[in-house]
C-alpha positions in Angstrom: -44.7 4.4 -10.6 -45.4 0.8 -8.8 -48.2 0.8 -6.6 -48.7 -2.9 -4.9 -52.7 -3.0 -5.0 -52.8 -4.6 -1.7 -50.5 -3.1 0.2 -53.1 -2.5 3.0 -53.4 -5.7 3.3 -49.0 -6.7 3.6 -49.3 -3.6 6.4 -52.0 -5.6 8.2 -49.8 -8.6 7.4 -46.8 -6.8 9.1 -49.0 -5.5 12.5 -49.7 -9.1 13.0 -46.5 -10.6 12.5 -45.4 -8.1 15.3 -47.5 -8.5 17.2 -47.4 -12.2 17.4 -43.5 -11.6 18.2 -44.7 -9.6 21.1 -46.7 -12.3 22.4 -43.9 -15.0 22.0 -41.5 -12.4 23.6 -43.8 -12.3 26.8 -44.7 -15.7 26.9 -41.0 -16.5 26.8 -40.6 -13.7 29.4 -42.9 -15.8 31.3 -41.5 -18.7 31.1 -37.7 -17.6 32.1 -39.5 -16.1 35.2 -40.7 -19.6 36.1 -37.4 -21.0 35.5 -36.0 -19.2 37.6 -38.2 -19.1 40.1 -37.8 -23.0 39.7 -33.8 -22.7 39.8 -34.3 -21.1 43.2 -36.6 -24.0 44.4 -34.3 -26.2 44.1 -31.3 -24.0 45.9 -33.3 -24.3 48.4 -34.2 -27.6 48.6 -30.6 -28.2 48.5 -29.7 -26.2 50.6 -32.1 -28.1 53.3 -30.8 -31.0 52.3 -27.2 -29.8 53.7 -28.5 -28.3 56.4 -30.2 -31.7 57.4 -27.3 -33.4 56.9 -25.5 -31.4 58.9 -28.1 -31.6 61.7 -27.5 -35.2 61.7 -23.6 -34.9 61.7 -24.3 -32.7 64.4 -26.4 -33.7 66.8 -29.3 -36.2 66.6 -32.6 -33.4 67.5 -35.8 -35.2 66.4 -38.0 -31.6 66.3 -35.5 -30.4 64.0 -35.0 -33.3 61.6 -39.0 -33.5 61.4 -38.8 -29.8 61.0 -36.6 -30.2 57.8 -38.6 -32.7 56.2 -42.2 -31.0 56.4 -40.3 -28.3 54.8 -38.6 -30.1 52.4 -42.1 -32.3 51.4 -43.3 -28.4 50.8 -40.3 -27.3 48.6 -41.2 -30.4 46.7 -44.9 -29.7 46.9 -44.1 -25.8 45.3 -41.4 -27.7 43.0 -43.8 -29.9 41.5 -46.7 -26.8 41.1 -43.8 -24.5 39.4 -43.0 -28.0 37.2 -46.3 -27.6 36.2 -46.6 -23.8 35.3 -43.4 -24.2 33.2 -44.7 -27.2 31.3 -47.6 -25.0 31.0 -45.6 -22.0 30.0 -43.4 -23.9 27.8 -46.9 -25.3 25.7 -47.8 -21.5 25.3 -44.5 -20.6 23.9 -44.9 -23.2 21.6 -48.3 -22.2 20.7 -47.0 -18.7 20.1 -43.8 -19.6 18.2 -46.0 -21.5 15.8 -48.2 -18.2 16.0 -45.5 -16.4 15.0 -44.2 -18.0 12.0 -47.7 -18.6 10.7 -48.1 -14.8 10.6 -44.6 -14.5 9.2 -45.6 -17.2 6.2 -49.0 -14.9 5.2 -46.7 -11.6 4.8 -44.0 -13.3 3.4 -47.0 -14.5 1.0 -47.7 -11.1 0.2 -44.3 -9.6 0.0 -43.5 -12.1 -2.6 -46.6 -11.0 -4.3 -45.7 -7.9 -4.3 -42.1 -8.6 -5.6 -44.0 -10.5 -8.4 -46.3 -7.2 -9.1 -44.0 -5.3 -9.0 -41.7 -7.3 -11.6 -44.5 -7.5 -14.0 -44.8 -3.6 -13.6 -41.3 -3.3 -14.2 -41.7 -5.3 -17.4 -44.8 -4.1 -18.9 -42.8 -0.4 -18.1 -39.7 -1.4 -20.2 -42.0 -2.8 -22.6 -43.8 0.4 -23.2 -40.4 2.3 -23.5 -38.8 0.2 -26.1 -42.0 0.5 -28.2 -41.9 4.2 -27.8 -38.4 4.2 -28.7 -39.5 1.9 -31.7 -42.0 4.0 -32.4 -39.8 7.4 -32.4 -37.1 4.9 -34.7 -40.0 4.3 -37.2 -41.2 7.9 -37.6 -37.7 9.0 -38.0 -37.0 6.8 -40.7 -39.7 7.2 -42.5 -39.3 11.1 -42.5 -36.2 11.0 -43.4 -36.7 8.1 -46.3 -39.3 10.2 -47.6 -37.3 13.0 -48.2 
């Protein structure tokens, strides 16, 4: 029976490679959240944008058109922040993808190994078998030449 001498080692292998796909699964979590939270920063700047507009259309009321744009200089102000946690975000989910598929390289390293152990086993194993076989070919012929 095969038994892959370092298979401790591709289990440790295989714990790291999950985890690492944890860690790019939250990061990317992470970043959806701030993309969203982005999408909705700009809905409402938008929407202020309308509702300026509309202001104007409206009725020319300087308190409320200064009112609009202090809080559309502070959507922008939050805009650019979030801009910065997704860049931010989006540099760790890079760092973890590339995490990720360096863990994914060292186990397939090992499980390759192990496909090349175990081949060898299954060789040497055949190996043996056709020599017993040879063996068993060889006593019976000479037992029965000699008789």
């Amino acid at each position: 029976m095969f038994h892959f001498s370092l298979e401790p080692v591709l289990d440790v292998k295989k714990r790291y490679e999950e985890s690492a796909q944890r860690e790019l699964a939250h990061a990317k979590d992470a970043l959806a959240a701030i993309e969203q939270n982005l999408d909705l920063l700009y809905l409402q700047l938008r929407n202020s944008a309308q509702a300026r507009l509309f202001e104007l259309e409206r009725a020319y009321d300087a308190a409320r058109l200064q009112l609009y744009a202090d809080y559309a200089r502070d959507l922008g102000e939050r805009i650019d922040a979030m801009e910065t946690k997704r860049v931010e975000a989006q540099a760790i989910v890079d760092e973890k993808r590339k995490f990720l598929l360096e863990k994914a390289r060292e186990k397939q390293v090992m499980e390759e190994l192990k496909k090349t152990e175990a081949e060898e086993y299954r060789l040497h194993e055949q190996a043996d078998e056709r020599k017993r076989y040879d063996d068993i070919a060889i006593f019976s012929y000479s037992q029965h030449g000699t008789a």
